[in-house]
mmCIF file as gemmi writes it, N, C-alpha and C atoms, coordinates in Angstrom:
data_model
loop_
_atom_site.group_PDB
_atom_site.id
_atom_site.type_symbol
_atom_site.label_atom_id
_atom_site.label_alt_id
_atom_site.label_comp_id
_atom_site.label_asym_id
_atom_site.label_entity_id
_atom_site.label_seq_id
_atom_site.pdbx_PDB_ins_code
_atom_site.Cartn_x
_atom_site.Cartn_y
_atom_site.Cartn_z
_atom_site.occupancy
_atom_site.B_iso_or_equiv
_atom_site.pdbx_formal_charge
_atom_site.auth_seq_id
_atom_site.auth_asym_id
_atom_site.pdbx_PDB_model_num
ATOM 1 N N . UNK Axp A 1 ? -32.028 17.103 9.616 1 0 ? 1 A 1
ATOM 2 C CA . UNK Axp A 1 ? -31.145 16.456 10.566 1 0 ? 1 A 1
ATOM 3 C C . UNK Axp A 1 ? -31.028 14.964 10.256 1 0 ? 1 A 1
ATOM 4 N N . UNK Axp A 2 ? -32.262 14.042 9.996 1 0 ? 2 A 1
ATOM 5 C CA . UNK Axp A 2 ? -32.306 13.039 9.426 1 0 ? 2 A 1
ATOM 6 C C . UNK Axp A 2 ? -31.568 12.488 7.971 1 0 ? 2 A 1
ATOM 7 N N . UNK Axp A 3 ? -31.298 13.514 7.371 1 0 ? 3 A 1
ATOM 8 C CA . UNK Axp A 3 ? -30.369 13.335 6.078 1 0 ? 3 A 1
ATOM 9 C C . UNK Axp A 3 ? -29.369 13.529 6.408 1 0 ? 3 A 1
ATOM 10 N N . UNK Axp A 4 ? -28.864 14.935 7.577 1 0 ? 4 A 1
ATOM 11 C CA . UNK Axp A 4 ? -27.284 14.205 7.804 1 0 ? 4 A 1
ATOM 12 C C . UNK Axp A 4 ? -26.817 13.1 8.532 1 0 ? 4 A 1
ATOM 13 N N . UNK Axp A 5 ? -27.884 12.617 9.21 1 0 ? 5 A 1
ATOM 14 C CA . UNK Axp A 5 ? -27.001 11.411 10.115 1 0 ? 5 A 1
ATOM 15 C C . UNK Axp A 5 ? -27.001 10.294 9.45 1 0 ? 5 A 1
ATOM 16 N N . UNK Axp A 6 ? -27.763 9.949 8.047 1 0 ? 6 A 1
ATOM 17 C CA . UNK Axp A 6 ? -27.995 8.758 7.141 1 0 ? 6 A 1
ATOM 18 C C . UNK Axp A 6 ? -26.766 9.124 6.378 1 0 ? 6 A 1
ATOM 19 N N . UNK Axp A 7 ? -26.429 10.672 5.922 1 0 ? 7 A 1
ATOM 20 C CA . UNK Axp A 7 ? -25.241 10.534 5.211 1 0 ? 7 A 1
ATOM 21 C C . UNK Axp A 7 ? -23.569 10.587 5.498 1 0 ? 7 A 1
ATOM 22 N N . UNK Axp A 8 ? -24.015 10.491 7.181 1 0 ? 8 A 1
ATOM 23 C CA . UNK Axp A 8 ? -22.778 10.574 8.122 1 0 ? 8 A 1
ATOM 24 C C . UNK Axp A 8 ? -22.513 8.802 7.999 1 0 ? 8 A 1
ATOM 25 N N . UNK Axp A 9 ? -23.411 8.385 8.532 1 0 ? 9 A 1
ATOM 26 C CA . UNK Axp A 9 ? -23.29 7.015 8.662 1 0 ? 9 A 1
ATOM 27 C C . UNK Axp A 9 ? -22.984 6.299 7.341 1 0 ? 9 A 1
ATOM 28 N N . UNK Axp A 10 ? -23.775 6.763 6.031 1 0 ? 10 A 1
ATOM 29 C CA . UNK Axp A 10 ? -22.781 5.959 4.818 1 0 ? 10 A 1
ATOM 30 C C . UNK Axp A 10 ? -21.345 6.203 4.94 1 0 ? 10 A 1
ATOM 31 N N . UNK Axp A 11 ? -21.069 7.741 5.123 1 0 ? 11 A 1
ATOM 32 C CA . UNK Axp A 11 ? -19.604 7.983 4.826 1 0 ? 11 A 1
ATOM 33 C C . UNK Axp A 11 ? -18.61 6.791 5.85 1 0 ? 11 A 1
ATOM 34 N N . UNK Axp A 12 ? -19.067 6.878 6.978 1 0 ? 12 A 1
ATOM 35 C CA . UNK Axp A 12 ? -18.763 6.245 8.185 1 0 ? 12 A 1
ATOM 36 C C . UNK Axp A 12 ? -18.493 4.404 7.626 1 0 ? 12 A 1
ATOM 37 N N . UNK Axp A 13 ? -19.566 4.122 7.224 1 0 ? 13 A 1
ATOM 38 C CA . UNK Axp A 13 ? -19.344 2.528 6.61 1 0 ? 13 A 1
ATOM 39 C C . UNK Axp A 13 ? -18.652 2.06 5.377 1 0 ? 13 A 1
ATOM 40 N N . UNK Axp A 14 ? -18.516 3.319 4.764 1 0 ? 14 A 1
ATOM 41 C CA . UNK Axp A 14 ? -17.771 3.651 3.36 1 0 ? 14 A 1
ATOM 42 C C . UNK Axp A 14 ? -16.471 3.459 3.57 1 0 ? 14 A 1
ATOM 43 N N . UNK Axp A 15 ? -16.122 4.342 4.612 1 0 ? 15 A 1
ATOM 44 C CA . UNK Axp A 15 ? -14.405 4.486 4.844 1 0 ? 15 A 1
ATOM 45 C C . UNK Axp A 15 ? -14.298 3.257 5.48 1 0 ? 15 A 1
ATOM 46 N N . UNK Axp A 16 ? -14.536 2.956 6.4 1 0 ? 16 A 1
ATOM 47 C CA . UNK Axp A 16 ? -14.681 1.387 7.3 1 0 ? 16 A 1
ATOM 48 C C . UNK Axp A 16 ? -14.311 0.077 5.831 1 0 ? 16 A 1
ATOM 49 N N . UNK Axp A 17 ? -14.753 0.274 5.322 1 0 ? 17 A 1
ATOM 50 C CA . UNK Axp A 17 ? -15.177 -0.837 3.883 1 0 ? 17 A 1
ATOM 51 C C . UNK Axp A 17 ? -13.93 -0.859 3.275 1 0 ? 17 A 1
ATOM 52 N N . UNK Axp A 18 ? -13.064 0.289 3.099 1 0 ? 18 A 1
ATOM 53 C CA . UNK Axp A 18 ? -11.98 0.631 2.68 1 0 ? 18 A 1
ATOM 54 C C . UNK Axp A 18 ? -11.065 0.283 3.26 1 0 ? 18 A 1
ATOM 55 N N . UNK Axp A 19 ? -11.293 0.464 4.432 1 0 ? 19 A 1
ATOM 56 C CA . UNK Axp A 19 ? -9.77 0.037 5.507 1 0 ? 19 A 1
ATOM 57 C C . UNK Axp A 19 ? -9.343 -1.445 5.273 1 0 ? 19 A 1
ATOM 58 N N . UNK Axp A 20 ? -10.596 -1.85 4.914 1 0 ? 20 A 1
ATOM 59 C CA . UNK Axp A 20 ? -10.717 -3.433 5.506 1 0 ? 20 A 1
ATOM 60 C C . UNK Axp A 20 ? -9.684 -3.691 3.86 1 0 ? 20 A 1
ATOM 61 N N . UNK Axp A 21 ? -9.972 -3.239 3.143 1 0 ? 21 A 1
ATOM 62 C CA . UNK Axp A 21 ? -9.373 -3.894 1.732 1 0 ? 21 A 1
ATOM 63 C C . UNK Axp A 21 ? -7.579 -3.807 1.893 1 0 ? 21 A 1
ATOM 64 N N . UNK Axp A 22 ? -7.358 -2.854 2.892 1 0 ? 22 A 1
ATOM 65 C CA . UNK Axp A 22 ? -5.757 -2.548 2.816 1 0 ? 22 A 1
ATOM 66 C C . UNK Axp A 22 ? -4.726 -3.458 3.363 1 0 ? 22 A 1
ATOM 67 N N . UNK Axp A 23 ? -3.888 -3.846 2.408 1 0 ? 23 A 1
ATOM 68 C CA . UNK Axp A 23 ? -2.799 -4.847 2.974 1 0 ? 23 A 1
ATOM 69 C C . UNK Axp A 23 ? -2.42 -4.82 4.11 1 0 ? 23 A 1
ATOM 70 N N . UNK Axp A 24 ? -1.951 -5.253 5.064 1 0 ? 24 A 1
ATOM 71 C CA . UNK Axp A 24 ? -1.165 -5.428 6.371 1 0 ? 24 A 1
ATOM 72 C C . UNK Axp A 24 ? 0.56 -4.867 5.695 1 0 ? 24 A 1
ATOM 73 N N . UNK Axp A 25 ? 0.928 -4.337 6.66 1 0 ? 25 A 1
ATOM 74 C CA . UNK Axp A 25 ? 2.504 -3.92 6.899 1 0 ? 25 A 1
ATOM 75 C C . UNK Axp A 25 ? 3.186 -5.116 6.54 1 0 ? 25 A 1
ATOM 76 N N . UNK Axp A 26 ? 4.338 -5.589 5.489 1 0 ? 26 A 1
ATOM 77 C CA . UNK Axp A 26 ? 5.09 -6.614 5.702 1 0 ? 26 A 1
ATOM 78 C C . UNK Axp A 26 ? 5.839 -6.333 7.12 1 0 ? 26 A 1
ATOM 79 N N . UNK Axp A 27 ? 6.286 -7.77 7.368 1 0 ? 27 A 1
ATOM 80 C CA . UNK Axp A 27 ? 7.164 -7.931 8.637 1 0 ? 27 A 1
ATOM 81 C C . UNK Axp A 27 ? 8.566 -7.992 8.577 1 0 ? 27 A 1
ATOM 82 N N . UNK Axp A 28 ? 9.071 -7.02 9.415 1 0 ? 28 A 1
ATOM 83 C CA . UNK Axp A 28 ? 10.606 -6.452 8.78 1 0 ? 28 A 1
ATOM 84 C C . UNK Axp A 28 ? 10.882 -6.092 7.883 1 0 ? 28 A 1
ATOM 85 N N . UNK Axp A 29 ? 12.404 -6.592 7.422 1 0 ? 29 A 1
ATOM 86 C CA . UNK Axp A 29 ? 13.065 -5.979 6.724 1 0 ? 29 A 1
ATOM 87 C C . UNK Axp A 29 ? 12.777 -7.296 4.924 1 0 ? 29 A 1
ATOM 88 N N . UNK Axp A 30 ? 13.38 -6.969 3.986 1 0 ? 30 A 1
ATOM 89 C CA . UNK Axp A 30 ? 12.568 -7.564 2.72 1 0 ? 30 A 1
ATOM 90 C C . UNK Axp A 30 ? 13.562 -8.913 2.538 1 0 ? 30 A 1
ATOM 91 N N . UNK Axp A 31 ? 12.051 -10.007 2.768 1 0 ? 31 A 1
ATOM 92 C CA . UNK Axp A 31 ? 12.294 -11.371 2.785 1 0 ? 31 A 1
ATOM 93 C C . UNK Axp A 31 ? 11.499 -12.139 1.328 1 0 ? 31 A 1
ATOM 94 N N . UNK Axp A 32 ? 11.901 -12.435 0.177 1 0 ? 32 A 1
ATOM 95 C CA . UNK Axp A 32 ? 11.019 -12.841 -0.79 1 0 ? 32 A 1
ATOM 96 C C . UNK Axp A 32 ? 10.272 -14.088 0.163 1 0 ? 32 A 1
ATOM 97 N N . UNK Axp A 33 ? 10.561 -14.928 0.864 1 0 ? 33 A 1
ATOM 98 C CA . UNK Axp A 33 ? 9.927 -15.655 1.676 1 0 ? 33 A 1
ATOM 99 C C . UNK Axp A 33 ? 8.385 -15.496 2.377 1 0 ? 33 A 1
ATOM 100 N N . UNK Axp A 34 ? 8.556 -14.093 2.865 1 0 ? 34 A 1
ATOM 101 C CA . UNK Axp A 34 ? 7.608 -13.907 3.983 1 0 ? 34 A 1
ATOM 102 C C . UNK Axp A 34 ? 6.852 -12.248 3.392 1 0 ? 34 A 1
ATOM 103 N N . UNK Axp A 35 ? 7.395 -11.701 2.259 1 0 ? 35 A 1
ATOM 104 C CA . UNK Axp A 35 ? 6.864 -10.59 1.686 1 0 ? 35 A 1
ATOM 105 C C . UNK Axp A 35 ? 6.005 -11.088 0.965 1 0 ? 35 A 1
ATOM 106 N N . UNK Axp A 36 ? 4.66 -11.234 1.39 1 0 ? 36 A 1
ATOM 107 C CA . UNK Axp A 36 ? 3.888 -11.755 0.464 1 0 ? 36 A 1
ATOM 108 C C . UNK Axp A 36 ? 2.325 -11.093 0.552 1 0 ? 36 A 1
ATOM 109 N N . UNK Axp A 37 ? 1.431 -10.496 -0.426 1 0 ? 37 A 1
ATOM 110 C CA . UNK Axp A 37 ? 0.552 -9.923 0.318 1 0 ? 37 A 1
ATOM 111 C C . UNK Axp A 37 ? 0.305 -9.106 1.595 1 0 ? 37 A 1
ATOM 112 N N . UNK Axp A 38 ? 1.313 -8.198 0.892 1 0 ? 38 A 1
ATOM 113 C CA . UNK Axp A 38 ? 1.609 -7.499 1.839 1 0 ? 38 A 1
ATOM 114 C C . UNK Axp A 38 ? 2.047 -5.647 1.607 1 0 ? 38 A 1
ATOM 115 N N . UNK Axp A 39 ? 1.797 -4.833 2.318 1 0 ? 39 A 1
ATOM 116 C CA . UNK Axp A 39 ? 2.365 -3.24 1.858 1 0 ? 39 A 1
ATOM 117 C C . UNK Axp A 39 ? 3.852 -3.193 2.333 1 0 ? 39 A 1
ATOM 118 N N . UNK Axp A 40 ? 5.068 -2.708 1.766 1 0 ? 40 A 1
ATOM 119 C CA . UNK Axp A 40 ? 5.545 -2.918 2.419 1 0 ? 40 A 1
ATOM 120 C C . UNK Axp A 40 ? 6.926 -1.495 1.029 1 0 ? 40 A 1
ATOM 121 N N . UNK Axp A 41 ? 8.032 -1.067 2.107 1 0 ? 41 A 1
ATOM 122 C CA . UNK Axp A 41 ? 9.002 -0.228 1.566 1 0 ? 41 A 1
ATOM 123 C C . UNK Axp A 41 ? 10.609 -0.868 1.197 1 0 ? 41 A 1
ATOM 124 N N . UNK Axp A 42 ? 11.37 -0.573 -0.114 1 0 ? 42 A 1
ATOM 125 C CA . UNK Axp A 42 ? 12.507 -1.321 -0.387 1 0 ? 42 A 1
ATOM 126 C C . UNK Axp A 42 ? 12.888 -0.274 -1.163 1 0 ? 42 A 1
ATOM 127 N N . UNK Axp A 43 ? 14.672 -0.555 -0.162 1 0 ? 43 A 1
ATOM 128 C CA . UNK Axp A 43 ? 15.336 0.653 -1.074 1 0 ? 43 A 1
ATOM 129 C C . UNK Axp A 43 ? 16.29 -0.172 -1.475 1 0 ? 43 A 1
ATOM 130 N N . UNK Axp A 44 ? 17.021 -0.257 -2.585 1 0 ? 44 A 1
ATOM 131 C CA . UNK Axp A 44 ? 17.556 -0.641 -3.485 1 0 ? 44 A 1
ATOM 132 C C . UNK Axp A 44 ? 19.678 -0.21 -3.013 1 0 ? 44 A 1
ATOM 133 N N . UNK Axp A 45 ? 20.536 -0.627 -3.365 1 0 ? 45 A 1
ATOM 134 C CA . UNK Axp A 45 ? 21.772 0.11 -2.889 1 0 ? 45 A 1
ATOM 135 C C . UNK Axp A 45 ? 21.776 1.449 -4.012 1 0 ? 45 A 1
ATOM 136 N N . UNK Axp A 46 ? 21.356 0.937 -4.926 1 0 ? 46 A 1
ATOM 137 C CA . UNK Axp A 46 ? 21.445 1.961 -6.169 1 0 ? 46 A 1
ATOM 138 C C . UNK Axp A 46 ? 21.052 3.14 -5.91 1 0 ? 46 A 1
ATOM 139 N N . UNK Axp A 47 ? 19.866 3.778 -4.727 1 0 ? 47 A 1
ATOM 140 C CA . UNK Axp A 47 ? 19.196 4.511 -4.373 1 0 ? 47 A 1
ATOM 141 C C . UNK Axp A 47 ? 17.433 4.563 -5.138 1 0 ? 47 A 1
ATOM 142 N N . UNK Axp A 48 ? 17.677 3.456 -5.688 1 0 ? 48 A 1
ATOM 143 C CA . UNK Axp A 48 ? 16.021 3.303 -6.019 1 0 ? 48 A 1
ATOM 144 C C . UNK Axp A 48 ? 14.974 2.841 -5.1 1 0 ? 48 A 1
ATOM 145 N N . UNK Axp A 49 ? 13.439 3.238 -4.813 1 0 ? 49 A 1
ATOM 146 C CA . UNK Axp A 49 ? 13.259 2.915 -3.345 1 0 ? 49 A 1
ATOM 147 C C . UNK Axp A 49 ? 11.72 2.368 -4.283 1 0 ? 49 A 1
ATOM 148 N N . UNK Axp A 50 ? 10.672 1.169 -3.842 1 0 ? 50 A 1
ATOM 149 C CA . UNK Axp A 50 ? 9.563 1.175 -4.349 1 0 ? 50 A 1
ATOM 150 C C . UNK Axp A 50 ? 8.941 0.957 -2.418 1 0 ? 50 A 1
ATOM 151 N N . UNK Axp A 51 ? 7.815 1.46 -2.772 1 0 ? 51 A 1
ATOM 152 C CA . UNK Axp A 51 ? 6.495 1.996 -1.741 1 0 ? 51 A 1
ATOM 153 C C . UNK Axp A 51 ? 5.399 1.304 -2.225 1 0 ? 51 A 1
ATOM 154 N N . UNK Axp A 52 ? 5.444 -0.226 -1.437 1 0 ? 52 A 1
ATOM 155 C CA . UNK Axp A 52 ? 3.411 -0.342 -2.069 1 0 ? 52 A 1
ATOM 156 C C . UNK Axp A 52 ? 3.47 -2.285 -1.871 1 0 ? 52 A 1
ATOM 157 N N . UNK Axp A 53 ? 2.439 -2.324 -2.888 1 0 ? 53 A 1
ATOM 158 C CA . UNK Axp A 53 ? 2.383 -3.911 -2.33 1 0 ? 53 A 1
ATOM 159 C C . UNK Axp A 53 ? 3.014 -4.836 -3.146 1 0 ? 53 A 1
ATOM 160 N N . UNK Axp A 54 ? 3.541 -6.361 -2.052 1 0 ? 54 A 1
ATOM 161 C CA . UNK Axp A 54 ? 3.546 -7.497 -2.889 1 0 ? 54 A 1
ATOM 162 C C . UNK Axp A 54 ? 2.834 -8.466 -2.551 1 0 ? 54 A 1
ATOM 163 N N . UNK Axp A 55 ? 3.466 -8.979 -3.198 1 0 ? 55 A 1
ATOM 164 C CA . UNK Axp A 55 ? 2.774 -10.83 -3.979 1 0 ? 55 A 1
ATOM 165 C C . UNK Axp A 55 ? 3.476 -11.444 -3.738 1 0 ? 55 A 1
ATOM 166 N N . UNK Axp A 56 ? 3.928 -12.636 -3.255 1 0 ? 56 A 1
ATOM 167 C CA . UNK Axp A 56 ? 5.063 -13.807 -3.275 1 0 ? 56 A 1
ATOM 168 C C . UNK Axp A 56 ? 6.407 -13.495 -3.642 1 0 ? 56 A 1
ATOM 169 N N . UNK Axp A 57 ? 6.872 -12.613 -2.628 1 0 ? 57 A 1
ATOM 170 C CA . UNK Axp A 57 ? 8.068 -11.397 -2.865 1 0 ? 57 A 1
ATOM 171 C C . UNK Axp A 57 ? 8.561 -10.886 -4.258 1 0 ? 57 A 1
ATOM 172 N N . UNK Axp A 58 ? 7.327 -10.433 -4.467 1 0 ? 58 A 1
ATOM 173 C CA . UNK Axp A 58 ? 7.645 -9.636 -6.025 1 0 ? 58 A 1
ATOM 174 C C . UNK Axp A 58 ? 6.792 -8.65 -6.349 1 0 ? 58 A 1
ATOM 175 N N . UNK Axp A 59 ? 7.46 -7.552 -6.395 1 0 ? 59 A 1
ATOM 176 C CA . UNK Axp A 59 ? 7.011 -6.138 -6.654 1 0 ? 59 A 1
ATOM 177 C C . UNK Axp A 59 ? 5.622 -6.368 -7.053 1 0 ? 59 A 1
ATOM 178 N N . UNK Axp A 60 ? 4.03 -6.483 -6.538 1 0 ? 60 A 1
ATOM 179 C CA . UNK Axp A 60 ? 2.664 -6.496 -7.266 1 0 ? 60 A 1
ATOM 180 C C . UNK Axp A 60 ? 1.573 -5.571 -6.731 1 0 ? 60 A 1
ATOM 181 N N . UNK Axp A 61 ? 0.895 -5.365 -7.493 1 0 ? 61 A 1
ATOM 182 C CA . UNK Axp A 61 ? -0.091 -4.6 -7.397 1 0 ? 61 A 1
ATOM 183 C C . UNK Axp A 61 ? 0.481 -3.172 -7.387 1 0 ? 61 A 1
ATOM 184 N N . UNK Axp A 62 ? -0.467 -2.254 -6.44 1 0 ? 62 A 1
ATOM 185 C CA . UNK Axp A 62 ? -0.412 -0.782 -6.175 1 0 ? 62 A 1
ATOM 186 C C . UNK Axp A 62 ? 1.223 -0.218 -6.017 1 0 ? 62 A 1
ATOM 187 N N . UNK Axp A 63 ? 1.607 0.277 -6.403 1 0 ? 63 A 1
ATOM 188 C CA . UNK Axp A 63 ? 2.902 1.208 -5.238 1 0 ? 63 A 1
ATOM 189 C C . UNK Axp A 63 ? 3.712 2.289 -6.257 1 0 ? 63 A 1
ATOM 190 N N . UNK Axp A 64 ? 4.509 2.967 -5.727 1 0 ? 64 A 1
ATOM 191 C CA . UNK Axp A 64 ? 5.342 3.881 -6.446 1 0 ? 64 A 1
ATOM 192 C C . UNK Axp A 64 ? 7.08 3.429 -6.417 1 0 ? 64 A 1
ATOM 193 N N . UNK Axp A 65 ? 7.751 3.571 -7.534 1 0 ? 65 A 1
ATOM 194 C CA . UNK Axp A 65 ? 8.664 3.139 -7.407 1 0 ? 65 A 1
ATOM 195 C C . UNK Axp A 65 ? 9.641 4.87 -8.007 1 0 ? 65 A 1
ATOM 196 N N . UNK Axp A 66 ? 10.688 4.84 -7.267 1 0 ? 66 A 1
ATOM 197 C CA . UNK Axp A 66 ? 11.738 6.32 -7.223 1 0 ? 66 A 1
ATOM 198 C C . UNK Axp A 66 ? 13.234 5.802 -7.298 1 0 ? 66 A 1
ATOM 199 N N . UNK Axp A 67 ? 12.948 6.262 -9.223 1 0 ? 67 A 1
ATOM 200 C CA . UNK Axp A 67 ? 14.464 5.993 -9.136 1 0 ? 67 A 1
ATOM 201 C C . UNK Axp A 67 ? 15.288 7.225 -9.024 1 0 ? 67 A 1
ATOM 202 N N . UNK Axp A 68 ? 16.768 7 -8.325 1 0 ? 68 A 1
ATOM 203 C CA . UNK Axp A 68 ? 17.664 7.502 -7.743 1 0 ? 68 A 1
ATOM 204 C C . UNK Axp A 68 ? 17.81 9.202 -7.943 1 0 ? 68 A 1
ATOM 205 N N . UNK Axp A 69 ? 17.292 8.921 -9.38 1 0 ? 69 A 1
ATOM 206 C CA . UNK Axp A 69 ? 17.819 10.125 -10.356 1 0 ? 69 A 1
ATOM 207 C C . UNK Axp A 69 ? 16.666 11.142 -10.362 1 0 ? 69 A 1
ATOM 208 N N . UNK Axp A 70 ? 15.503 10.802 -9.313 1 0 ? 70 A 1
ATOM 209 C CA . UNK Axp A 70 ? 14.069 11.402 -8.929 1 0 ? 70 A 1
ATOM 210 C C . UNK Axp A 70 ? 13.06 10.959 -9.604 1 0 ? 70 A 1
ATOM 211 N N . UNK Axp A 71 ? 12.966 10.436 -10.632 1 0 ? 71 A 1
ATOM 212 C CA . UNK Axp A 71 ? 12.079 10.235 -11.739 1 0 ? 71 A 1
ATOM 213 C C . UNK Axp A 71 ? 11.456 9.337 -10.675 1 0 ? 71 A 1
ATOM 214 N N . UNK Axp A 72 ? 9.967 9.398 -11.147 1 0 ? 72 A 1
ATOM 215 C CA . UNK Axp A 72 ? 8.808 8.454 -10.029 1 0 ? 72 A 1
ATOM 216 C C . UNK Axp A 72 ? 8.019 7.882 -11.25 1 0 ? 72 A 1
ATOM 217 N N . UNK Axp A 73 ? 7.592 6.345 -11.013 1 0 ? 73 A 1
ATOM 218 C CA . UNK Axp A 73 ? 6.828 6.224 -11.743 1 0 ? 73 A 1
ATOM 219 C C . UNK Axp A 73 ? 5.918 5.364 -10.4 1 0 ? 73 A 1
ATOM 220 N N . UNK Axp A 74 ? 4.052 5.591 -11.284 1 0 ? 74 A 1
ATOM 221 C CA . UNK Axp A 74 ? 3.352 5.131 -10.025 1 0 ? 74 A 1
ATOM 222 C C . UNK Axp A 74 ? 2.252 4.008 -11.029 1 0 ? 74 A 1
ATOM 223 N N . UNK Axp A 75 ? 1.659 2.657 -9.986 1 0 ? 75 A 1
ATOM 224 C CA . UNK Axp A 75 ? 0.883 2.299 -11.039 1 0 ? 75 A 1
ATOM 225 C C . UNK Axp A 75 ? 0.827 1.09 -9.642 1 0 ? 75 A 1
């Protein structure tokens, strides 16, 4: 019983540890201004859409980007 509640509680501080690393939602709609460090969704008129984070309003780090034609690339 003592080994599961030590390995409940890592899992428990594990996931906790994780949350904390995740960007915040950008605010609204896409501002290179105010998109900054941030998770956030942009669809393109073309029908290309990228999902994930930026940097000083420019596509960085994590996310998936879907162009029109379905093709996904992720990175």
């Amino acid at each position: 019983m003592q080994k599961f509640l030590v390995r409940s509680l890592f899992l428990v501080l594990l996931l906790s540890a994780a949350e904390s690393w995740a960007l915040p939602p950008c605010p609204g709609t896409y501002n290179q201004d105010t998109w900054s460090n941030c998770q956030g969704t942009y669809t393109w008129s073309s029908g290309n859409k990228y999902v994930g984070e930026t940097k000083d309003g420019k596509l960085h780090g994590q996310g998936t980007f879907t162009f029109a034609d379905g093709r996904v690339k992720e990175g």
